[in-house]
C-alpha positions in Angstrom: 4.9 303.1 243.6 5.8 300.5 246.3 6.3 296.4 246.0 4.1 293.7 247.2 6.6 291.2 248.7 6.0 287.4 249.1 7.6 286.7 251.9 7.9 282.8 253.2 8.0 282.4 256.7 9.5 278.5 257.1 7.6 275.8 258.4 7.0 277.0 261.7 9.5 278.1 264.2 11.1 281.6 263.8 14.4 280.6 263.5 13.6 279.0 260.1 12.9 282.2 259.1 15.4 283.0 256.8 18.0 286.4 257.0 16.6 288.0 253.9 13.0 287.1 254.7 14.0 289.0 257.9 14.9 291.6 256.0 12.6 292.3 253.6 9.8 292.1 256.8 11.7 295.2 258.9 11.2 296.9 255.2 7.9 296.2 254.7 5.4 299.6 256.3 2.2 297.0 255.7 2.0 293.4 256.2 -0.6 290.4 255.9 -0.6 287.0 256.5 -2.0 284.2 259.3 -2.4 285.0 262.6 1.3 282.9 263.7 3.0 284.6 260.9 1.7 288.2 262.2 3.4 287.5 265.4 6.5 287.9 263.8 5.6 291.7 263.0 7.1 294.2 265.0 4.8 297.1 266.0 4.2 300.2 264.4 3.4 298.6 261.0 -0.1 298.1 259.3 -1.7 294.6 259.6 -3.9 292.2 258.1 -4.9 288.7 259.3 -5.5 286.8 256.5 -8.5 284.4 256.9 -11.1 283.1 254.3 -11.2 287.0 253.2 -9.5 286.8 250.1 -11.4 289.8 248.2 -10.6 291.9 251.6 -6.8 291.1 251.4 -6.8 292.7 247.6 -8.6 295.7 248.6 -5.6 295.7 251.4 -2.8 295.5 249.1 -4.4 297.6 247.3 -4.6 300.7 249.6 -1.1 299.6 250.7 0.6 300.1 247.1 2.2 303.5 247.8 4.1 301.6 250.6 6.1 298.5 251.1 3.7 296.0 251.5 4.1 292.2 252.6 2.2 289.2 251.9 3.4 286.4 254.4 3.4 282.7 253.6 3.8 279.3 255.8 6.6 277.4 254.2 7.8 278.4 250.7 6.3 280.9 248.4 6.3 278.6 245.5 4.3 275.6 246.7 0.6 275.8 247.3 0.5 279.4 248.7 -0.9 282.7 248.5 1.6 283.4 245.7 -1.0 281.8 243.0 -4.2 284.6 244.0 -1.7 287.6 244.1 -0.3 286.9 240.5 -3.9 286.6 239.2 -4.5 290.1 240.4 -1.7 292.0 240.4 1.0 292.3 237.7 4.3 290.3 238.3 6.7 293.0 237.5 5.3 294.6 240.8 5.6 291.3 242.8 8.9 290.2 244.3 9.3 286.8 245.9 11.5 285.6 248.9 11.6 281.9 249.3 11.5 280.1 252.7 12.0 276.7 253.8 8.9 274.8 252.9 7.2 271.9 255.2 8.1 269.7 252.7 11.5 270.4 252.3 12.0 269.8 255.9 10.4 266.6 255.8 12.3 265.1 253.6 15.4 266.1 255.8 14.0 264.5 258.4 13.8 261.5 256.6 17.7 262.1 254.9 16.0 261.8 251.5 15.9 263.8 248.5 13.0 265.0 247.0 13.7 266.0 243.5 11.5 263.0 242.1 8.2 263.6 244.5 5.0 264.0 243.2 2.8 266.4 245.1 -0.4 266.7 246.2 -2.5 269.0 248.2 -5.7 268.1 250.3 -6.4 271.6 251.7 -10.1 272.3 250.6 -10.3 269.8 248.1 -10.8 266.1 247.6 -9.0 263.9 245.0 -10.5 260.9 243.7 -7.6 259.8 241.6 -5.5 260.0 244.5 -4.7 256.1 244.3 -3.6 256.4 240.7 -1.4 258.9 241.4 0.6 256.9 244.4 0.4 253.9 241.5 2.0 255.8 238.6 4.9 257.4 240.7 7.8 256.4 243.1 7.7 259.1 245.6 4.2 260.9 246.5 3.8 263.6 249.0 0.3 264.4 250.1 -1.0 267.8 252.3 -3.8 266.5 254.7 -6.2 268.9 255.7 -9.4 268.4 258.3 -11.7 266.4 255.8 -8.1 264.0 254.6 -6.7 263.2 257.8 -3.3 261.1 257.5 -5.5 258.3 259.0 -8.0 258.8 256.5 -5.7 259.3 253.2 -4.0 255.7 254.8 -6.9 254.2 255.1 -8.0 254.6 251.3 -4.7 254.1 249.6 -4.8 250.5 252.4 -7.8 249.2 251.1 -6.7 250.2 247.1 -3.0 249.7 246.9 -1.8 247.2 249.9 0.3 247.9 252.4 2.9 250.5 251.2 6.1 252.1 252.9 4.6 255.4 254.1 5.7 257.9 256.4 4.2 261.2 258.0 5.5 264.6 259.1 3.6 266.7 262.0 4.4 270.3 264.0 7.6 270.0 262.1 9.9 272.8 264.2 7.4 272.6 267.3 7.9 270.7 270.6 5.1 268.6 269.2 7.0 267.3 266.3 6.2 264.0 265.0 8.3 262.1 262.5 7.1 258.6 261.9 8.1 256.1 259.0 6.7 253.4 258.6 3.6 251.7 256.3 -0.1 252.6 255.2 -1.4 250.3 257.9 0.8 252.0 261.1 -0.5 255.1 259.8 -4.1 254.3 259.4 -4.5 252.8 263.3 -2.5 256.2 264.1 -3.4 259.3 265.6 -1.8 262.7 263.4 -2.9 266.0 263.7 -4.6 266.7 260.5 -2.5 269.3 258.8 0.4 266.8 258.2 2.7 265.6 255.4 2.0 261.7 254.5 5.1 260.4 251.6 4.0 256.9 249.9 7.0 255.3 248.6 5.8 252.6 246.0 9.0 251.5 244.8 
């Protein structure tokens, strides 16, 4: 019987791809994931791009269990990833996780912060009405934005609700594109972010 592996890929470039992520990818005979993370494949193995075909990516493990099979992730394994679906269907004991370094963890180096004490949210298909509450009851949040919660849009809100907060937001972290900014709600609302970003409201 062969291993489903959760492999995180980093936040973006390859070399934040870690050595024993490496690893355990040259091991693996089958792998799925997004269409950046397949690029890091070398040929010869079995692939699967991993879209909004969740069902299809079961049956694919599932063929795949007499191998070594893969399941890439953006980021870290442990937030807001794949990681969640694969332990609802398949049993842990035949699941092995290797970590990566996660979007967030990279921005909050960029700001020289810890992160320890952040509260965390996700965007990505989902709205969240008690959003302001949140960023009122807690020192540190971090948000995901998504297409439908642009940074813009998420600043905007928490503007009009809470005042003018410290705020900063992380883009393309590890591209050429990267954008670091820090600032407040109000720079960040008149901005212009790519949508899949990393906003932190500091309420202190």
């Amino acid at each position: 019987m062969g291993r489903i592996l959760v492999i995180g890929t980093g936040p973006g470039n390859e070399k934040y791809l870690t050595p024993v992520a490496r690893v355990a990818l040259e091991k693996a005979q089958a792998v799925a994931g997004g269409s950046r993370a397949l690029m890091l494949v070398s040929r010869g193995k079995r692939k699967f791009q991993i879209k909004n075909n969740l069902h299809e990516l079961e049956s694919f493990v599932r063929e795949n269990m007499d191998k070594t099979v893969a399941v890439l992730t953006s980021g870290d394994p442990g937030i807001f990833s794949i990681l969640k679906f694969l332990l609802e269907k398949f049993d842990s004991d035949e699941i092995e996780v290797i970590p990566g370094i996660s979007s967030l963890q990279l921005c909050f180096a960029r700001f020289r912060e810890t992160w320890e004490d952040v509260r965390l949210i996700s965007l990505h298909g989902r709205n969240h009405e008690n959003i302001s509450s949140v960023v009122r009851n807690n020192r540190k949040v971090a948000i995901f934005t998504d297409s439908r919660n642009s940074p813009q849009k998420v600043a905007e809100k928490l503007l009009k609700e809470l005042g003018n907060l410290k705020a900063g937001v992380c883009c393309n972290l590890t591209s050429e594109d990267e954008i670091i900014v820090r600032s407040n709600l109000m720079e960040i609302a008149s901005g212009n972010f790519p949508e899949n970003s990393i906003v932190v409201i500091w309420s202190e």
